[in-house]
MDAnalysis code that builds the backbone (N, CA, C; Angstrom):
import MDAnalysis as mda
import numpy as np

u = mda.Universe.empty(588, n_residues=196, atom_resindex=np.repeat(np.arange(196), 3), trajectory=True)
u.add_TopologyAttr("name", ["N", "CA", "C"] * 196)
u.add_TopologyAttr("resid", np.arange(1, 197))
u.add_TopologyAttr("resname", ["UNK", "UNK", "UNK", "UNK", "UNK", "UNK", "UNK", "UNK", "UNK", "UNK", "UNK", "UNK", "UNK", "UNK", "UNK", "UNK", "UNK", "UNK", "UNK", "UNK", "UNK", "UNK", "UNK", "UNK", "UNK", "UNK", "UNK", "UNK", "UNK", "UNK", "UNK", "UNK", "UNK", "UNK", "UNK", "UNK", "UNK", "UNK", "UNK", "UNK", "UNK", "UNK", "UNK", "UNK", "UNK", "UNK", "UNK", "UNK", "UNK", "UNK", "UNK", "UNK", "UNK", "UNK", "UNK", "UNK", "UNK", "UNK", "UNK", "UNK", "UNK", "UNK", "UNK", "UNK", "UNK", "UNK", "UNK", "UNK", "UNK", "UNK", "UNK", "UNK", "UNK", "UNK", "UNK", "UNK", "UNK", "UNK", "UNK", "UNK", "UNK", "UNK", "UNK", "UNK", "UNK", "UNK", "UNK", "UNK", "UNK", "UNK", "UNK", "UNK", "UNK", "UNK", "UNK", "UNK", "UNK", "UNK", "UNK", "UNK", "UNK", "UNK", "UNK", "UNK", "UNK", "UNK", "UNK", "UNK", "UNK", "UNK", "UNK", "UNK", "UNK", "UNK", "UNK", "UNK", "UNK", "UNK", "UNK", "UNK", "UNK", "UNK", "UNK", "UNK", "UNK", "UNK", "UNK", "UNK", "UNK", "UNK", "UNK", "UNK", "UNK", "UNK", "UNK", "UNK", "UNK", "UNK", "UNK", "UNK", "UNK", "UNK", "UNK", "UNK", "UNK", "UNK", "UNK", "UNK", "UNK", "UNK", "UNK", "UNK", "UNK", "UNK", "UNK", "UNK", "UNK", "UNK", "UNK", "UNK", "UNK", "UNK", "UNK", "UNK", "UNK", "UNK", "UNK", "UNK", "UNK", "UNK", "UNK", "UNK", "UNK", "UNK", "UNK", "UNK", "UNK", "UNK", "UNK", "UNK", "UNK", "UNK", "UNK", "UNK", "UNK", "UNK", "UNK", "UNK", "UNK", "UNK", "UNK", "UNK", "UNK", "UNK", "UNK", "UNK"])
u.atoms.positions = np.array([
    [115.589, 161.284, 137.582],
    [115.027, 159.934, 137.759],
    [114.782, 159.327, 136.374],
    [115.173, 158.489, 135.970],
    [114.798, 156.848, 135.181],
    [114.099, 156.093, 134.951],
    [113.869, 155.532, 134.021],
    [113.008, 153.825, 134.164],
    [114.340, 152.585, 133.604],
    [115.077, 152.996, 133.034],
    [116.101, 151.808, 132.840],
    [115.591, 151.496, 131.460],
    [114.705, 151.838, 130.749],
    [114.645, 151.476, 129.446],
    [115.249, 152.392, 128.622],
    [116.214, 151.894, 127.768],
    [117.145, 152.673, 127.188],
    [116.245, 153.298, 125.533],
    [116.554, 154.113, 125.455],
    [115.916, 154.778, 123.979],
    [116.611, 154.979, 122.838],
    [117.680, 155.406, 123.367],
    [119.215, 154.891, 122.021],
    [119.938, 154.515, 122.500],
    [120.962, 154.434, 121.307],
    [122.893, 154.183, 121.632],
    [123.060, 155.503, 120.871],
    [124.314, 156.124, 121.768],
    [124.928, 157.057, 121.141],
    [126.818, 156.702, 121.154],
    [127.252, 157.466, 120.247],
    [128.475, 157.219, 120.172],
    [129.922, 158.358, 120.688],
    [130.056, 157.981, 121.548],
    [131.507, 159.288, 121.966],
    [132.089, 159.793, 120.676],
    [132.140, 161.290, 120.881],
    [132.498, 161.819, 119.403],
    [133.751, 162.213, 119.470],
    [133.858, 162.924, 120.789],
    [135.172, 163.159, 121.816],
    [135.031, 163.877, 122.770],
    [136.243, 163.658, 123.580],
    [136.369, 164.243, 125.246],
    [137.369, 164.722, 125.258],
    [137.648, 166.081, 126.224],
    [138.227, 167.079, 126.563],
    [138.393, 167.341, 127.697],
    [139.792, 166.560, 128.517],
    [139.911, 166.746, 129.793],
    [140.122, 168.510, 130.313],
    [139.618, 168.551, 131.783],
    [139.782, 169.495, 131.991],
    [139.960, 169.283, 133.798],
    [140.177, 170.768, 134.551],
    [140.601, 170.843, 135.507],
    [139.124, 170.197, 136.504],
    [137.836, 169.851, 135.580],
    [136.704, 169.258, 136.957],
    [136.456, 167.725, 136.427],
    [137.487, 167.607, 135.475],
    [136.907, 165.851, 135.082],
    [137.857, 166.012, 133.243],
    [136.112, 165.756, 132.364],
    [135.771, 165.708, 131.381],
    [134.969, 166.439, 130.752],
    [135.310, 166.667, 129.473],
    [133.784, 167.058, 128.792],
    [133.861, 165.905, 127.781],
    [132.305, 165.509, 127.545],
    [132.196, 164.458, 126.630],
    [131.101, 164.802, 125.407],
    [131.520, 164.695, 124.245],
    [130.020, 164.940, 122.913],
    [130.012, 163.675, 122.798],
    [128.737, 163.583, 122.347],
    [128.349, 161.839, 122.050],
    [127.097, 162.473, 120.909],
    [126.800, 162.018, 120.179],
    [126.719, 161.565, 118.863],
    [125.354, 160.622, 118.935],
    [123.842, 161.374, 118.145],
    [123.014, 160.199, 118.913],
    [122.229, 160.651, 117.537],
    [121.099, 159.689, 117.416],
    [119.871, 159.932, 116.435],
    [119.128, 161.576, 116.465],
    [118.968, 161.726, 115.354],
    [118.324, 162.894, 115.425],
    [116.747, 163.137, 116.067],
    [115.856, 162.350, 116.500],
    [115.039, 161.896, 117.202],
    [115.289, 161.822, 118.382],
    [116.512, 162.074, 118.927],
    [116.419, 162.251, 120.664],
    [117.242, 163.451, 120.539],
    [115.560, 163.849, 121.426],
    [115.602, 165.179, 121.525],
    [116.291, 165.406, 123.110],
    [117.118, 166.362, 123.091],
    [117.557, 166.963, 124.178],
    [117.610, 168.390, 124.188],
    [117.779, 168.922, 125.519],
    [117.938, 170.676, 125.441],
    [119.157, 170.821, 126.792],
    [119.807, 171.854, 126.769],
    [120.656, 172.478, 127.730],
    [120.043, 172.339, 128.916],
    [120.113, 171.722, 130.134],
    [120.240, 171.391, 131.801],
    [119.285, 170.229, 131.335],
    [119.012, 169.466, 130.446],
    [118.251, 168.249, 130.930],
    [119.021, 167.201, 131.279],
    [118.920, 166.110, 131.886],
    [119.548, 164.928, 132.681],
    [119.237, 163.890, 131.239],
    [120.386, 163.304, 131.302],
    [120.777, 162.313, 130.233],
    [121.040, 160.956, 131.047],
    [120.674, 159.637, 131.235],
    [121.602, 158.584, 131.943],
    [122.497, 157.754, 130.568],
    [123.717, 157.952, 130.486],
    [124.673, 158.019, 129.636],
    [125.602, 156.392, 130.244],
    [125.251, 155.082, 129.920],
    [125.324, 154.103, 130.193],
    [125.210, 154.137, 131.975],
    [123.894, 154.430, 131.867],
    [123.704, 154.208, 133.600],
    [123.977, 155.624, 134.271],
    [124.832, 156.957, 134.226],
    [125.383, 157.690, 134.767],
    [124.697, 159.161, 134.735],
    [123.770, 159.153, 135.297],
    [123.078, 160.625, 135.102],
    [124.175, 162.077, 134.913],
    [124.046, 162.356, 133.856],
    [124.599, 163.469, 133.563],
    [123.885, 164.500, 132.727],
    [124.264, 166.279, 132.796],
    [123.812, 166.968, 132.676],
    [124.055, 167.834, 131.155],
    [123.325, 167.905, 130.243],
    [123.538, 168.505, 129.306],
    [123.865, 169.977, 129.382],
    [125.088, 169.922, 128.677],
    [125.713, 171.900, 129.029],
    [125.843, 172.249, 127.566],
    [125.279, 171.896, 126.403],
    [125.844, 172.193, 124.696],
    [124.686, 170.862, 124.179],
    [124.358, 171.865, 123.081],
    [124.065, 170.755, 122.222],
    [123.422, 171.186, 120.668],
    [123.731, 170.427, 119.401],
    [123.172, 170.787, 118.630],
    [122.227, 169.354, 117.722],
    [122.329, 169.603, 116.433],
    [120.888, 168.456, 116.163],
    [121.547, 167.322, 116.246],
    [122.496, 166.427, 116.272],
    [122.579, 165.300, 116.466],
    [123.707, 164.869, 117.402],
    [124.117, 165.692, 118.352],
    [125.325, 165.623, 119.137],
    [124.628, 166.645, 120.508],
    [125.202, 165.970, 121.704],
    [125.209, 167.228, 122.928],
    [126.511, 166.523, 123.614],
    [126.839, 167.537, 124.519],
    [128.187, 167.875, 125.610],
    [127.629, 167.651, 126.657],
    [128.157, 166.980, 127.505],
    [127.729, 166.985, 128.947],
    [129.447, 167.079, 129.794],
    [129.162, 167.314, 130.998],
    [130.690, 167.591, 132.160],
    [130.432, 166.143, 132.834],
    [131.829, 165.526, 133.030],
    [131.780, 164.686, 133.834],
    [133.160, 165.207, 134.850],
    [132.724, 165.058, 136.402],
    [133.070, 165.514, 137.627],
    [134.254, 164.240, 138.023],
    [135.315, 164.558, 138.442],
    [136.509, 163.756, 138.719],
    [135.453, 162.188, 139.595],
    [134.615, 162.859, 140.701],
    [134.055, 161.542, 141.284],
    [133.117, 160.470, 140.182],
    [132.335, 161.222, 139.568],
    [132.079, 160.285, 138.756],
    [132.922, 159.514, 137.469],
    [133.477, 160.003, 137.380],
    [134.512, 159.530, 136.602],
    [135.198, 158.122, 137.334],
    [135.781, 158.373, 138.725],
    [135.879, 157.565, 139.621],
    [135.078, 156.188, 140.241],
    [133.970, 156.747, 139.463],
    [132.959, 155.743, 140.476],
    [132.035, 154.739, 139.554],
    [132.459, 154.694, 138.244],
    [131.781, 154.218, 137.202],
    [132.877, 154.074, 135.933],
    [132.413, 153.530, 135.182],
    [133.062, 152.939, 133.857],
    [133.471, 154.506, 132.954],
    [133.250, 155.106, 132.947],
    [133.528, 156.436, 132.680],
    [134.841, 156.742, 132.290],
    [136.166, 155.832, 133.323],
    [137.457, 156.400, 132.974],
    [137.418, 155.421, 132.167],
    [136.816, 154.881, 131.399],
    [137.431, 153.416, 130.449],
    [136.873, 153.688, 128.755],
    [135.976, 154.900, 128.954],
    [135.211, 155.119, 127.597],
    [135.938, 155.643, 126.370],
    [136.159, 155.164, 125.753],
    [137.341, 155.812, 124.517],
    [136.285, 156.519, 123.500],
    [136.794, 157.029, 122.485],
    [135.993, 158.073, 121.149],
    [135.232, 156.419, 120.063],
    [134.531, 156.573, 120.106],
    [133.890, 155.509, 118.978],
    [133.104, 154.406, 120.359],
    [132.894, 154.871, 121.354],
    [132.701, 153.519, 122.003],
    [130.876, 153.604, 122.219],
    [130.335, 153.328, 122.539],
    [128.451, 153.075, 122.256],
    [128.193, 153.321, 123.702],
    [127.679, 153.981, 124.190],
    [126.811, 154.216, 125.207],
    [125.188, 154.144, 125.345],
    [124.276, 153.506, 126.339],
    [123.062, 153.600, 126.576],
    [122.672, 155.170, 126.877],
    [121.562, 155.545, 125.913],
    [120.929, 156.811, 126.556],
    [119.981, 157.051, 126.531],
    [119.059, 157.292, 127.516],
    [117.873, 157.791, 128.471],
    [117.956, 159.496, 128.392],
    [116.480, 159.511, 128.615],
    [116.569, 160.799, 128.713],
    [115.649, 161.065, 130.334],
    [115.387, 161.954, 131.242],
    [115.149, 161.790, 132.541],
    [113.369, 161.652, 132.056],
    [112.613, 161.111, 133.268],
    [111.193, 160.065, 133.504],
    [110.139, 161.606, 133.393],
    [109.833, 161.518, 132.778],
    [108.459, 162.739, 132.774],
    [106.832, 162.329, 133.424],
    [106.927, 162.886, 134.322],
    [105.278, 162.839, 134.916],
    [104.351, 161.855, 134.006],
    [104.490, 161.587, 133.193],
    [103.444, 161.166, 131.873],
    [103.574, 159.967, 131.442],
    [105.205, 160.016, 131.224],
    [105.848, 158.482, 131.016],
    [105.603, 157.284, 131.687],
    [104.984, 156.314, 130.976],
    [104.787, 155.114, 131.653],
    [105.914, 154.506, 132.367],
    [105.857, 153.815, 133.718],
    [107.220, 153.514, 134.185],
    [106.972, 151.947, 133.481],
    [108.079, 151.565, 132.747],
    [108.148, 150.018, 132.224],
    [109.020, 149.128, 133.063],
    [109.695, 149.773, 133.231],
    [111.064, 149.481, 134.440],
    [110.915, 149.245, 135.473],
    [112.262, 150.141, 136.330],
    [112.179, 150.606, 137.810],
    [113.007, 151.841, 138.102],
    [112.452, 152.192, 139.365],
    [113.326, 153.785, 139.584],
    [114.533, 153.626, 139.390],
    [115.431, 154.316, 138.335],
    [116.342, 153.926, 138.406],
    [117.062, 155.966, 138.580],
    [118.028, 156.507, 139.431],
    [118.512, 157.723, 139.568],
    [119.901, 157.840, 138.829],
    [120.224, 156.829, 138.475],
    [121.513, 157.404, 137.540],
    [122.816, 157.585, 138.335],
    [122.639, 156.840, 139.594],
    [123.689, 157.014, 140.731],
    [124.660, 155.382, 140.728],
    [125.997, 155.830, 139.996],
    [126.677, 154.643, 140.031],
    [127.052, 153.726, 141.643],
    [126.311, 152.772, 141.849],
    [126.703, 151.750, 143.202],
    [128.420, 151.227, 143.430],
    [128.393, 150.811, 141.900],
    [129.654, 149.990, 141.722],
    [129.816, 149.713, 140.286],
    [131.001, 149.105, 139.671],
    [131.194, 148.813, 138.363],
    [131.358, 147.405, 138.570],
    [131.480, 145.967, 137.987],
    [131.526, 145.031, 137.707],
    [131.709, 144.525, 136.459],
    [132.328, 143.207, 136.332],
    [132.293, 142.624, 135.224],
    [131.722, 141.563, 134.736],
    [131.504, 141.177, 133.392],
    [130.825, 139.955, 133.005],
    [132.016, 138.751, 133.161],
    [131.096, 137.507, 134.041],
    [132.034, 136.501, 134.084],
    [132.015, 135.214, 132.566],
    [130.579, 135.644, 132.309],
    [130.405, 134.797, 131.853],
    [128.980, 134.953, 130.568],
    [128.466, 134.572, 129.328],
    [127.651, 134.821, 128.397],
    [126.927, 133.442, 128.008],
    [125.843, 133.334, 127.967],
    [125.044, 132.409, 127.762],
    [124.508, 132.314, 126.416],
    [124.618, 131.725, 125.190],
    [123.841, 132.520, 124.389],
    [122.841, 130.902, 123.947],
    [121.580, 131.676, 123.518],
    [120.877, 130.507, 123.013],
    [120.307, 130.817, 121.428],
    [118.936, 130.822, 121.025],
    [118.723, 131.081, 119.528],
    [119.215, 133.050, 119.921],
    [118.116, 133.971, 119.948],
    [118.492, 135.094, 119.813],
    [118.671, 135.861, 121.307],
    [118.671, 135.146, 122.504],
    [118.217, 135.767, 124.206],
    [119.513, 135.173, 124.063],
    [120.154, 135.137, 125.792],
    [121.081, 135.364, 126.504],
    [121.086, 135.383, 127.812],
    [122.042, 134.506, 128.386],
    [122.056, 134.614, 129.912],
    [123.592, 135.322, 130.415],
    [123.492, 136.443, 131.149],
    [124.410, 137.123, 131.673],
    [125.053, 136.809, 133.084],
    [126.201, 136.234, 133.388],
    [126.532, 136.610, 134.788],
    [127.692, 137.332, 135.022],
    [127.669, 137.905, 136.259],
    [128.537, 139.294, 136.178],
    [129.015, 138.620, 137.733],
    [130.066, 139.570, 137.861],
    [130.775, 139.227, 139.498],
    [129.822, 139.937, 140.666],
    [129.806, 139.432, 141.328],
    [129.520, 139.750, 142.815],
    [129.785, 140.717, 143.781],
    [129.627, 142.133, 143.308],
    [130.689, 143.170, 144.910],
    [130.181, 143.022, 145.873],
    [131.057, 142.460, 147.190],
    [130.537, 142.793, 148.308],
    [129.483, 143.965, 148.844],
    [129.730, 145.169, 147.987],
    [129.206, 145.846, 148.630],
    [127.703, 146.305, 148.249],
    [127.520, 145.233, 147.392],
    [125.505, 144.931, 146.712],
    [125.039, 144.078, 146.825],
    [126.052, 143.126, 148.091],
    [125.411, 141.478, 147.504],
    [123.922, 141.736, 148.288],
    [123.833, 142.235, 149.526],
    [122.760, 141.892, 150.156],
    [121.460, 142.865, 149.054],
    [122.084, 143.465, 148.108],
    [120.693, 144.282, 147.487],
    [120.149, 143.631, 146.583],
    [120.866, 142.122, 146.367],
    [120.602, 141.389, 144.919],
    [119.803, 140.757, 145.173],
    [118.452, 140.489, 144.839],
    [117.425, 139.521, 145.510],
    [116.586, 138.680, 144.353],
    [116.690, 137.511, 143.977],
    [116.370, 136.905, 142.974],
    [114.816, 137.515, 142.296],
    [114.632, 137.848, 141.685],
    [113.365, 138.364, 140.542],
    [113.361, 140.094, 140.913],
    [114.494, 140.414, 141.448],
    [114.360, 141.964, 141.605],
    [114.902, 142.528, 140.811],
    [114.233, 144.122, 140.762],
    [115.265, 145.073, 139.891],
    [116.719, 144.913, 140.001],
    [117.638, 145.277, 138.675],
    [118.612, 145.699, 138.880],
    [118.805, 146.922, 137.662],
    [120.079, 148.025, 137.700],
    [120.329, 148.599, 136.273],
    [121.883, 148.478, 136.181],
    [121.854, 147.761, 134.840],
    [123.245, 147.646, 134.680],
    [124.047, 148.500, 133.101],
    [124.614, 149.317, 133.272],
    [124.581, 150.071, 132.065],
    [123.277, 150.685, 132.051],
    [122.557, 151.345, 133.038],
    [121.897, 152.074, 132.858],
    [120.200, 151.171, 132.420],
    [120.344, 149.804, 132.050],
    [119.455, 148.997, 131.349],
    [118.685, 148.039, 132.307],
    [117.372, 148.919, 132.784],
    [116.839, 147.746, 134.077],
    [116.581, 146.433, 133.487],
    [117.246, 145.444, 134.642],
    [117.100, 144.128, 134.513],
    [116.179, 143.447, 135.605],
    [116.258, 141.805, 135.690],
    [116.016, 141.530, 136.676],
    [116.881, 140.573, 136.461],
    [117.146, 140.561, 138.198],
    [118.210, 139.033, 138.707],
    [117.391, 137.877, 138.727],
    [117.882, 137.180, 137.946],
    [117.584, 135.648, 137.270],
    [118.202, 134.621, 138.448],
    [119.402, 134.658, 138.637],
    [119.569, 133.881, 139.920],
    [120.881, 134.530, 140.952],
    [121.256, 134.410, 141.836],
    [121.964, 134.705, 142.899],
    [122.868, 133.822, 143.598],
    [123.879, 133.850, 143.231],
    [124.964, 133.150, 143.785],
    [126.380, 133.745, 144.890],
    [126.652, 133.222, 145.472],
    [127.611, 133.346, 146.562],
    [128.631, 134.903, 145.533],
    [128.890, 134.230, 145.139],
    [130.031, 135.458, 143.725],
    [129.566, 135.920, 142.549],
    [128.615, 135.296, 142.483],
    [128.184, 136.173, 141.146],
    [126.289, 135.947, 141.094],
    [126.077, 136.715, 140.639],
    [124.213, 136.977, 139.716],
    [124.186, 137.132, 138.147],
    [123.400, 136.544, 138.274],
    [123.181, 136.218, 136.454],
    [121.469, 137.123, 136.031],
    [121.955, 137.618, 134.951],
    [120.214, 138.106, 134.344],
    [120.144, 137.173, 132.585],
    [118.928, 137.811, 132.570],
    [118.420, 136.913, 131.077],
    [118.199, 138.321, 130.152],
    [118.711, 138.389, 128.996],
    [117.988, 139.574, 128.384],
    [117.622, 138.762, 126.472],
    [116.348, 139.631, 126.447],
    [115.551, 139.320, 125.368],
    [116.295, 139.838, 123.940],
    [115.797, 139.107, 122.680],
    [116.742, 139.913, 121.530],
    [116.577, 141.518, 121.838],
    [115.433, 141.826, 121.629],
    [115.266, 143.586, 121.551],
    [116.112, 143.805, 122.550],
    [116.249, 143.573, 123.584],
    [117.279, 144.035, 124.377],
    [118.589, 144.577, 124.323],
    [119.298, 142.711, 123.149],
    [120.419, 143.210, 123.164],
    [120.832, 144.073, 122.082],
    [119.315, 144.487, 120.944],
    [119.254, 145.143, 119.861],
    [119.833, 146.632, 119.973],
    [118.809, 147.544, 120.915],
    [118.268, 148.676, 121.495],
    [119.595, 148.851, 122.396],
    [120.245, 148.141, 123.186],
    [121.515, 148.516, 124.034],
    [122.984, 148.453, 123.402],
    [123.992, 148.687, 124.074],
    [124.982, 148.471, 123.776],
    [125.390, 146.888, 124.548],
    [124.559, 146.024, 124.916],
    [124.597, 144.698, 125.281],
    [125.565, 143.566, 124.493],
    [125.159, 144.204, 122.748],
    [125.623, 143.221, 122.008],
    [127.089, 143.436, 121.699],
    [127.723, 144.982, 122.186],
    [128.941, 145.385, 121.880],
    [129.413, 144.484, 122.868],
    [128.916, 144.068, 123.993],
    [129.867, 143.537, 125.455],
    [130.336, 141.990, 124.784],
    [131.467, 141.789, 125.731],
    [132.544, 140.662, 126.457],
    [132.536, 140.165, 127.193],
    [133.118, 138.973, 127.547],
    [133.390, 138.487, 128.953],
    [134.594, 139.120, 128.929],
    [134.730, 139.598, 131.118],
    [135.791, 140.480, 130.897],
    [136.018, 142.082, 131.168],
    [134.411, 142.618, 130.261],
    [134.261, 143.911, 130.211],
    [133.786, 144.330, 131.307],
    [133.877, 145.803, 131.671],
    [133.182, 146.377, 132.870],
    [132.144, 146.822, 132.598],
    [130.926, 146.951, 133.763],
    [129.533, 147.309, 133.522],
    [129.140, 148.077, 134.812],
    [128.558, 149.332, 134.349],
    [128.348, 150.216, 135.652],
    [127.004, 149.321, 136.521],
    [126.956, 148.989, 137.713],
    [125.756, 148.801, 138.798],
    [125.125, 149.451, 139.390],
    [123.936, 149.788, 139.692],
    [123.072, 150.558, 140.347],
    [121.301, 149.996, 141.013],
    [122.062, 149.800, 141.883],
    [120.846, 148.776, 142.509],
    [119.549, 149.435, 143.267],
    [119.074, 148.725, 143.086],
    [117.373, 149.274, 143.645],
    [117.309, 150.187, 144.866],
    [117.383, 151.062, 144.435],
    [116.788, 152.294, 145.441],
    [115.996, 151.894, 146.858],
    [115.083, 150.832, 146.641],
    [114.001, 150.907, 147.125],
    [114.764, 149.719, 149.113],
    [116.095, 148.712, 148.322],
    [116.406, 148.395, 149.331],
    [117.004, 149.400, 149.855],
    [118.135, 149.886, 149.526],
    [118.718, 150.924, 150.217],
    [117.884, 152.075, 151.496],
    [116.431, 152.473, 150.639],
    [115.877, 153.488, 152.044],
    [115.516, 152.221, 153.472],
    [115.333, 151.433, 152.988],
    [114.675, 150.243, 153.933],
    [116.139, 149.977, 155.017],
    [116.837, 149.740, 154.379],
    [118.288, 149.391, 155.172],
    [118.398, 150.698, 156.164],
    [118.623, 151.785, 155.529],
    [118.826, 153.074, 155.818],
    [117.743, 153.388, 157.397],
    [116.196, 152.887, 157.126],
    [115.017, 153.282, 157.707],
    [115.475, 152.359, 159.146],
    [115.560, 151.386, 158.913],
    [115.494, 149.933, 160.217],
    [117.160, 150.155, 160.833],
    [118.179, 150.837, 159.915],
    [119.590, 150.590, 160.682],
    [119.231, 151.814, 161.650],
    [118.653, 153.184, 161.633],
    [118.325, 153.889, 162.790],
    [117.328, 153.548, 163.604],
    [116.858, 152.451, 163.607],
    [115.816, 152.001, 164.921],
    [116.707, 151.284, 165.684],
    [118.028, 150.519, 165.253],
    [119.034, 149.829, 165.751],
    [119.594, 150.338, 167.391],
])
């Protein structure tokens, strides 16, 4: 489990296909600390540390996730958001976020003003009903909130630190962005479609 506030960028150092996916090193500050089986969300994608030394760890990525997120698109040098998993202690700033890719999407469009930004991204059918104007979202792993809601697309607002602290400022119109929408509609849908 998550809060969507990202703590670094790390950088793909390289990947090593293999017969269950990938293996990936990524390359991060010496200040994020990690150890062997802890959960990493690696632009949005909870994954599991299997190697690591002081400024680099290895994690496995599984053919489905690879599949189901921006993952097959990540080249060596490219910036990833990374989290490390929510500790009992940790203030939640965010929202629950599990590291479970919904969908990938793209930016349609970039707003920019003095140092903030308005984002809109496309629309998948298959989140529209989870998008609800002033609600959570995590996109790249980076909880947002939906700013407004449209037929095809939702737009968010993000602050300078935002696009400082993320890999926000690397993005395009164009580019793909992993989605992962609020947990909290999903059990509700889930709860009321078996009273049906």
């Amino acid at each position: 489990m998550f809060t969507g506030l990202v703590e670094t960028k790390g950088v793909i150092d390289s990947f090593e296909k293999n017969d269950d996916g990938m293996v990936l090193r990524i390359k991060h500050k010496e200040n994020f600390d990690v150890e062997v089986n802890d959960s990493v969300a690696c632009n949005g994608v909870c994954l599991t540390v299997i190697n690591k030394n002081n400024n680099s760890f290895e994690v496995q990525l599984v053919t489905e996730t690879i599949n189901r997120s921006t993952a097959n698109l990540w080249k060596i040098k490219d910036e990833l958001n990374l989290e490390r998993a929510l500790l009992p202690s940790t203030r939640m700033g965010g929202h629950f976020v599990q590291g479970h890719v919904d969908c990938v999407t793209s930016v349609e469009n970039i707003r920019y003003f003095d140092k903030s930004s308005t984002w809109t991204f496309k629309m998948d059918k298959k989140i529209s009903k989870y998008i609800v104007e002033k609600g959570s979202i995590a996109l790249n792993g980076v909880s947002l909130t939906i700013a407004e809601k449209l037929i095809e697309t939702f737009s968010i607002a993000i602050i300078p630190h935002t696009t400082e602290l993320t890999n926000f400022g690397t993005l395009s119109i164009g580019d793909s962005v992993n989605v992962e929408v609020d947990i909290l509609g999903k059990y509700i849908e889930n709860f009321y479609g078996d009273k049906k």
